[in-house]
C-alpha positions as CSV (number, residue, x, y, z in Angstrom):
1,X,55.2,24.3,13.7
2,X,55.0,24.2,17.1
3,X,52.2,27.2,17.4
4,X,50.4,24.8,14.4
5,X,49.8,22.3,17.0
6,X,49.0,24.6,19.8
7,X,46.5,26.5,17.4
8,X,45.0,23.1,16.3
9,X,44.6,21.4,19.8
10,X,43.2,24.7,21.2
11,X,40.6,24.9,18.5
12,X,39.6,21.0,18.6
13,X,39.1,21.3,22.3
14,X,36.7,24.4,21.7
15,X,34.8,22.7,18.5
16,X,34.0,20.0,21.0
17,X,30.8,23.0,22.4
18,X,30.5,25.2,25.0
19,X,28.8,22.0,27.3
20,X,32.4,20.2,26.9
21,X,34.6,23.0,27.0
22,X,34.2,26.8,27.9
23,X,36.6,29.6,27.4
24,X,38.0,31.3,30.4
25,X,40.8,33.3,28.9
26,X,41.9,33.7,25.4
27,X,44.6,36.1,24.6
28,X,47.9,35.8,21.9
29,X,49.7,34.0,24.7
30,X,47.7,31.3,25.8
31,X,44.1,29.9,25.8
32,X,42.5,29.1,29.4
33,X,40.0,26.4,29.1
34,X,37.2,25.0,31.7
35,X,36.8,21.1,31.3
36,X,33.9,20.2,33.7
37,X,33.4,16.5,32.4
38,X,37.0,15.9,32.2
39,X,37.5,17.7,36.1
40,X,40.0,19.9,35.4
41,X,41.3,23.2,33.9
42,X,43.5,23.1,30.6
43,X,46.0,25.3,29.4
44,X,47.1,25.3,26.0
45,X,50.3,27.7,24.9
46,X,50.3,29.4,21.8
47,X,53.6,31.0,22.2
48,X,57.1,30.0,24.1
49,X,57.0,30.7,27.8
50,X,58.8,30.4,30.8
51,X,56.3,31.0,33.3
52,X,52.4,31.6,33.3
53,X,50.9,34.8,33.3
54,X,49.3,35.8,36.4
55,X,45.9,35.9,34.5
56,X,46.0,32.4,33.7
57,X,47.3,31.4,36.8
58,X,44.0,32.8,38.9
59,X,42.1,30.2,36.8
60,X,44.5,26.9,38.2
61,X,44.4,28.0,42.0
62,X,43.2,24.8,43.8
63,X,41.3,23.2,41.2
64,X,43.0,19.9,39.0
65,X,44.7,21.7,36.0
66,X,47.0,20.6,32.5
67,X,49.4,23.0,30.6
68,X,50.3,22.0,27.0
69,X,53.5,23.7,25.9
70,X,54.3,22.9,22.8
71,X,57.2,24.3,22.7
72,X,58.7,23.0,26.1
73,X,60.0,26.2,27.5
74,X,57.6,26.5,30.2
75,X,58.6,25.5,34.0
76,X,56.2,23.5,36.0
77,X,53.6,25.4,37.5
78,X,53.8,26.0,41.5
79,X,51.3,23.9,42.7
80,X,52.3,20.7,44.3
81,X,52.3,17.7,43.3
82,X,52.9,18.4,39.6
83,X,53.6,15.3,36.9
84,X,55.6,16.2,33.9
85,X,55.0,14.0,30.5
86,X,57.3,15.1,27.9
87,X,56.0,14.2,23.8
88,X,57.7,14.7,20.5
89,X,55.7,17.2,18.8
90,X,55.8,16.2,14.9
91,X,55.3,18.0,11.1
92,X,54.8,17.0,8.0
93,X,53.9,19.1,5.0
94,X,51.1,18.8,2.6
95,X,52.1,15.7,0.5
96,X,50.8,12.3,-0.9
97,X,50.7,9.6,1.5
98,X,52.6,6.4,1.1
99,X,49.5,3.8,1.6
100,X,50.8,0.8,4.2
101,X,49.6,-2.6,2.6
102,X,46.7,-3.8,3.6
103,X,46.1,-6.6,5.8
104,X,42.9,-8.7,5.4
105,X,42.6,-9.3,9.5
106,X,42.1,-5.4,9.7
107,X,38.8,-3.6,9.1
108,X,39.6,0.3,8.9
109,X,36.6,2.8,9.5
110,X,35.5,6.2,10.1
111,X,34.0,7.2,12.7
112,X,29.7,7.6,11.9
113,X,27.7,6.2,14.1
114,X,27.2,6.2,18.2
115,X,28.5,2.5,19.0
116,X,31.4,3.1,17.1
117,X,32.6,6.4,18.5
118,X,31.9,4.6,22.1
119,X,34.1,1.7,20.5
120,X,37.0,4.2,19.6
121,X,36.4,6.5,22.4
122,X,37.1,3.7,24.6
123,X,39.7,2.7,22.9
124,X,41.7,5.8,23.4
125,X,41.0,6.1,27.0
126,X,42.6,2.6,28.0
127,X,45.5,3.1,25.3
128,X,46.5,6.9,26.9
129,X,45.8,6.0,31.1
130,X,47.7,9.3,31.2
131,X,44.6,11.1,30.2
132,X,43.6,10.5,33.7
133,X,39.9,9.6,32.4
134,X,39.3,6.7,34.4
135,X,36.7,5.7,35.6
136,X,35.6,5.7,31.6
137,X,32.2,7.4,31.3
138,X,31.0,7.3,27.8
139,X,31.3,10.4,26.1
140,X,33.4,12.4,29.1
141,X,36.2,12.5,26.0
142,X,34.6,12.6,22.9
143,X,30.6,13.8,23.4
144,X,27.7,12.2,21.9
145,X,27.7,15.3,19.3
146,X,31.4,15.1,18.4
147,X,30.7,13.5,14.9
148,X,28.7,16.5,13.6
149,X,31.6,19.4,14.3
150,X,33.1,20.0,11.2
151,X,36.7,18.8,10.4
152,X,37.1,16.5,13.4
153,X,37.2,13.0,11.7
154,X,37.1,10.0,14.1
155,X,39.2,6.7,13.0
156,X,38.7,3.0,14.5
157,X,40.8,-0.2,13.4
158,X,39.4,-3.5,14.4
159,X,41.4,-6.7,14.1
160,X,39.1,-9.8,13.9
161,X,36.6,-7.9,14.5
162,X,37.5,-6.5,18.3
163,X,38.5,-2.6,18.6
164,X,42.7,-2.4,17.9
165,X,43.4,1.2,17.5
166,X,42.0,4.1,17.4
167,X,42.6,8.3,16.9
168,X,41.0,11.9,15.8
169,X,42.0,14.0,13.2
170,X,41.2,17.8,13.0
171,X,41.1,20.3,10.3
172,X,41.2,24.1,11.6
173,X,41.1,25.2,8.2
174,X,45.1,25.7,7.9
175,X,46.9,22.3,9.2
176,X,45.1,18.8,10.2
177,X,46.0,17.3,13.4
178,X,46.4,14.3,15.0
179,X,45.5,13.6,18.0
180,X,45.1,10.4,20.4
181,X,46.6,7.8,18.0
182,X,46.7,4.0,20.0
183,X,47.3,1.3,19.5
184,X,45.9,-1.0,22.6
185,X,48.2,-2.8,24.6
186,X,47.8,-6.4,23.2
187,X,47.5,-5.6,19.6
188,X,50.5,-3.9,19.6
189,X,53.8,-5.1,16.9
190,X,51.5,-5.7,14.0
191,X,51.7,-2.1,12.0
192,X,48.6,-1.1,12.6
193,X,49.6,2.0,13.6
194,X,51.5,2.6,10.6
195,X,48.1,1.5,8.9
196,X,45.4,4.1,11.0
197,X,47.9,7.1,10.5
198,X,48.4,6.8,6.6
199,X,44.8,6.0,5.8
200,X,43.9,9.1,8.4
201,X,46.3,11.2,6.5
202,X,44.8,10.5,3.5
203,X,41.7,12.0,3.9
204,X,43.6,15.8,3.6
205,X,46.7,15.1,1.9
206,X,46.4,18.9,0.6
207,X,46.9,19.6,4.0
208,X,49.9,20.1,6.8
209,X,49.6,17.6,9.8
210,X,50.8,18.2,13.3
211,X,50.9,15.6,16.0
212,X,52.2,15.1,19.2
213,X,53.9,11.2,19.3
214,X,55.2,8.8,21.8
215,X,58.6,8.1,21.6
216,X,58.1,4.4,20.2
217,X,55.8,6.7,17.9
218,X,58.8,8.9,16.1
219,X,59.8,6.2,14.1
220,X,56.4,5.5,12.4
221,X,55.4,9.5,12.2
222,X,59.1,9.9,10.1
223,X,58.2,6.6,7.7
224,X,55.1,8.9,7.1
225,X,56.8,12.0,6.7
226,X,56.6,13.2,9.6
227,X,60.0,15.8,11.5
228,X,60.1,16.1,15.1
229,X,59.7,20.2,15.6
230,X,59.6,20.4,19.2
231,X,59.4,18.4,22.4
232,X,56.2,19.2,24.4
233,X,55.5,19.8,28.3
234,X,52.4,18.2,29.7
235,X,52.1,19.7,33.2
236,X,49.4,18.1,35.3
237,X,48.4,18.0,38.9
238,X,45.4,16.9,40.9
């Protein structure tokens, strides 16, 4: 399940248009990807390895680079300076989903218009500082046209009426996946985690789901169904 996720974040990062994200290198192996608006170069594995091939390599010298590995077997890549997140990379097959109660302070949405994808947008951005996006610039993460690429889904909870949570979901035609799921600091302990993955899940429940969790996030992922398949690599450097 591990090359589910890979193949899934890959093709997200691509449906996001060639002004987002261009192709560099594509091969069985590993997808290279130029990120202008994000500054960097990403790397997304599609197969266990312990080191890069020269080929993608070239495309990393000197400029601000990420490698997702999946499947955690790859060593951190030579140039200096390089931080090392490690994430639970989770399953779960095509099944119904177990609906969370609802709450009446919570106001569940997807995704339709501009102000809310700037609303969820920048909620993922200050729940994940580790996507080094700061300063936020509106649309640097998820582009004005992001809405009309079919299968992404975007999801926003707001509690009393303020932004809460917030997270994507992608169907590449095989498996749905899940990606950027926050909660923001100070809303945090209430379940509304719990409450934006089942009702996201629930939109495909025909469908596998991948997703890569935080730790605190294994627990809720397994009430949902969810088995930890691998632990992921996120190499980055600046």
């Amino acid at each position: 399940m591990p090359e589910s996720y890979a193949a899934n974040t890959a093709a997200l990062w691509i449906a996001l248009g060639h002004t987002h994200t261009e192709v560099l290198h594509d091969s069985p192996e590993l997808v290279v990807l130029s990120q202008p608006r994000l500054g960097l170069v990403r790397v997304v594995t599609r197969r266990p390895l312990r080191e890069l091939p020269a080929a993608a390599r070239a495309f990393l010298d000197a400029k601000a680079g990420l490698v997702d590995d999946p499947f955690g077997t790859l060593h951190p890549p030579g140039s200096t300076g390089v931080r090392t997140v490690r994430r639970p990379i989770m399953a779960r097959p095509p099944m119904p989903v177990r609906r969370a109660p609802e709450k009446a302070d919570l106001e569940f949405l997807r995704v339709t218009g501009p102000e809310e994808l700037r609303e969820a947008e920048n909620v993922i951005v200050h729940g994940f500082p580790h996507l080094d996006l700061w300063p936020p610039v509106p649309g640097r993460l998820l582009p004005a046209d992001a809405l009309a690429v079919p299968g992404l889904r975007v999801w926003l909870v707001r509690r009393q009426r303020v932004p809460a949570a917030a997270c994507c979901t992608y169907d590449d035609g095989a498996t749905v996946g899940v990606h950027w799921l926050v909660t923001l600091p100070e809303q945090r302990g209430r379940g509304i985690a719990r409450l934006l993955l089942s009702r996201a899940l629930a939109d495909r429940p025909d469908r596998g789901a991948v997703a890569a969790a935080s730790p605190e996030g294994l627990a809720v992922g397994a009430d949902l169904g969810f088995d930890k398949v691998s632990e992921a690599r996120w190499h980055t450097w600046r």
